[in-house]
C-alpha positions in Angstrom: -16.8 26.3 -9.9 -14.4 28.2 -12.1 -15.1 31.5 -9.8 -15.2 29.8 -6.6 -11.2 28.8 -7.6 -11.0 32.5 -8.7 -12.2 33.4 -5.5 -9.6 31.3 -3.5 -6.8 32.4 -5.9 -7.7 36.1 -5.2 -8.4 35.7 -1.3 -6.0 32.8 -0.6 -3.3 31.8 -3.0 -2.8 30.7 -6.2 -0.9 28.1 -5.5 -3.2 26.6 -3.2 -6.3 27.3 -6.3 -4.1 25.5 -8.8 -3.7 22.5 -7.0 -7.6 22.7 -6.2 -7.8 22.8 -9.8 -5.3 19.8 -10.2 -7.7 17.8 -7.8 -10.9 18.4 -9.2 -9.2 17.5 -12.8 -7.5 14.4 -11.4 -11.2 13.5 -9.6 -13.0 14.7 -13.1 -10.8 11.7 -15.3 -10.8 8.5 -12.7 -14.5 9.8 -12.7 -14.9 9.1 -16.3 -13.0 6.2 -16.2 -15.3 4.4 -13.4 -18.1 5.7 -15.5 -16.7 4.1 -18.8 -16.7 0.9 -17.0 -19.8 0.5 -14.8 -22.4 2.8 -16.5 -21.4 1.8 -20.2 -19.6 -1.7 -20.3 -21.7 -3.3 -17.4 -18.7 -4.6 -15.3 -17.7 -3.3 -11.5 -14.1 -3.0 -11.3 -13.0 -2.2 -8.1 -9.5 -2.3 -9.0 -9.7 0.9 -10.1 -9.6 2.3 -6.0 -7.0 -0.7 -5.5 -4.7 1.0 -7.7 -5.4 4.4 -6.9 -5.0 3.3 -2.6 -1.2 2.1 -4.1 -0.7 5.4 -5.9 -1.4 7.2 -2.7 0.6 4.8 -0.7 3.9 5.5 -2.6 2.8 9.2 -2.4 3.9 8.7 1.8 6.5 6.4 1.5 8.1 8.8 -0.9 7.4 12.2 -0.2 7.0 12.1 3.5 9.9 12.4 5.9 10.8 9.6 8.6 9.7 10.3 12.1 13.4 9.9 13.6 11.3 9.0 16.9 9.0 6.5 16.0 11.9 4.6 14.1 13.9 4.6 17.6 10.7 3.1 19.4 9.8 0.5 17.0 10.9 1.1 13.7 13.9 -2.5 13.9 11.0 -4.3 14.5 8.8 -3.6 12.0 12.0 -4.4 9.6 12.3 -7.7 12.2 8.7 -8.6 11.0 8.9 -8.1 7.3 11.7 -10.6 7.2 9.4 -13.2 9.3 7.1 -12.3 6.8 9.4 -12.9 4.6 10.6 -16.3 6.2 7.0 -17.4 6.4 6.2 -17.5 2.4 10.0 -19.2 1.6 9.2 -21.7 4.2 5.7 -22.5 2.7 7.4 -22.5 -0.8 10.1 -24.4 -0.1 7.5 -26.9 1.4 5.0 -27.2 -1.7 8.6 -27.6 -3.7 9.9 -30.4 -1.7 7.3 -32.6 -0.5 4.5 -34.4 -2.3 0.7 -33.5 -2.2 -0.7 -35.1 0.7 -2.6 -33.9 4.1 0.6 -34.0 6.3 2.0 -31.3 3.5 -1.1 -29.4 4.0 -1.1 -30.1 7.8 2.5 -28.7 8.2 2.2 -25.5 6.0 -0.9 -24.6 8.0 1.3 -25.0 11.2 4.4 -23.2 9.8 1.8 -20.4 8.8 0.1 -20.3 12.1 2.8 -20.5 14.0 4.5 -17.5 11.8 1.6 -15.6 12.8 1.6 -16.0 16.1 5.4 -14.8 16.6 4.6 -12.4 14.2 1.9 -10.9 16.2 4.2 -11.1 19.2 7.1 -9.0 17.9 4.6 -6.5 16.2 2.0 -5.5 18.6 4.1 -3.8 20.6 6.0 -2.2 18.1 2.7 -0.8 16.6 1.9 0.5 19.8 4.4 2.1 20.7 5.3 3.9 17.0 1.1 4.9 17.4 2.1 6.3 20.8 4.5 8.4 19.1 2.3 12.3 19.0 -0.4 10.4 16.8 -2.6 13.4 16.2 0.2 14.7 14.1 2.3 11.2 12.3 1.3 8.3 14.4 3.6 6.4 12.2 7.0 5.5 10.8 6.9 8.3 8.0 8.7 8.0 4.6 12.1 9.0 2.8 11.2 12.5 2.7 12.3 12.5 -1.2 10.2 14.7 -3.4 6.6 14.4 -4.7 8.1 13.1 -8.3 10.0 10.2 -7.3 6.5 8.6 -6.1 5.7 8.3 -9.5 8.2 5.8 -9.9 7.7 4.2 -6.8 4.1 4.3 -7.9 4.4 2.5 -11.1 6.9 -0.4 -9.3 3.7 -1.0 -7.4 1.6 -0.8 -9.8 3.6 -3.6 -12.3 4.1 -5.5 -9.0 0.3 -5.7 -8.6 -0.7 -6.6 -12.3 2.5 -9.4 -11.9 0.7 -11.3 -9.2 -2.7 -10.8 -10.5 -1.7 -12.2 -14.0 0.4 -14.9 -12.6 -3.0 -15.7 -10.4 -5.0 -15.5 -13.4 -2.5 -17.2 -15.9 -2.3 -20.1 -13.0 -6.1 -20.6 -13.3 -6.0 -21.6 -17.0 -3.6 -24.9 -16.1 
């Protein structure tokens, strides 16, 4: 292995080798770590690609820059639809806050979250569509900040504490 990345330093670049190298030493210790855990301890953790699919997730939103295009086409109503998103959980909160347990409180929150959906679906299909329309062999989407590489680190570890919020408030609601 250690001459192939020779190889591609000498014929290629180095910079392009090193980062081969960063890869395969990245790969090597998640490796061990899903190893640790499944072959040793017994238990299947598939948070482990959770995490990692969040780590590569702030990676675009970060370090890739906005396609000025597909933000003309569509880009407001995406925004649109992460308030109505947004609309749909305060309303379903606000319900469970407000009104006693009984089946007209569970009838009404499955018809504000139905019906959210549905208008949801509405103002979004199109915008997908026409944001995917948008030269989708190259972006295909609505790109990132265009910040450098480092600052998803950060981003990365918001999302990260985010994550391991709601799945200890989950688990920490189970015990009451």
């Amino acid at each position: 292995m250690l001459g192939l990345i020779i190889l591609v330093g000498v014929f290629q670049s180095w910079n392009l080798a090193l980062s081969i190298l960063c890869f395969c030493l990245i790969s090597a210790v998640m490796t061990m770590g899903a190893n640790i855990q499944w072959g040793y301890a017994g238990l299947i953790n598939f948070g482990i690609m959770g995490y990692t699919a969040l780590g590569g997730l702030a990676a675009v939103l970060v370090s890739v820059p906005p396609v000025k295009e597909a933000w003309q086409v569509g880009g407001l109503n995406m925004i649109l639809c992460i308030f109505i998103i947004g609309l749909i959980v305060f309303t379903v909160r606000f319900i469970l806050k407000k009104f006693e347990k009984s089946k007209k409180r569970n009838y009404t929150i499955a018809a504000v979250i139905i019906v959210g959906l549905i208008f949801l679906r509405l103002i979004s299909a199109p915008a997908i569509e026409s944001i995917e329309a948008v030269s989708p062999a190259t972006t295909g989407f609505l790109g990132g900040m265009g910040l450098p590489i480092l600052f998803s680190w950060i981003v990365g570890a918001f999302f990260a504490g985010a994550l391991a919020y709601v799945i200890g408030k989950i688990a920490l609601g189970l015990r009451a």
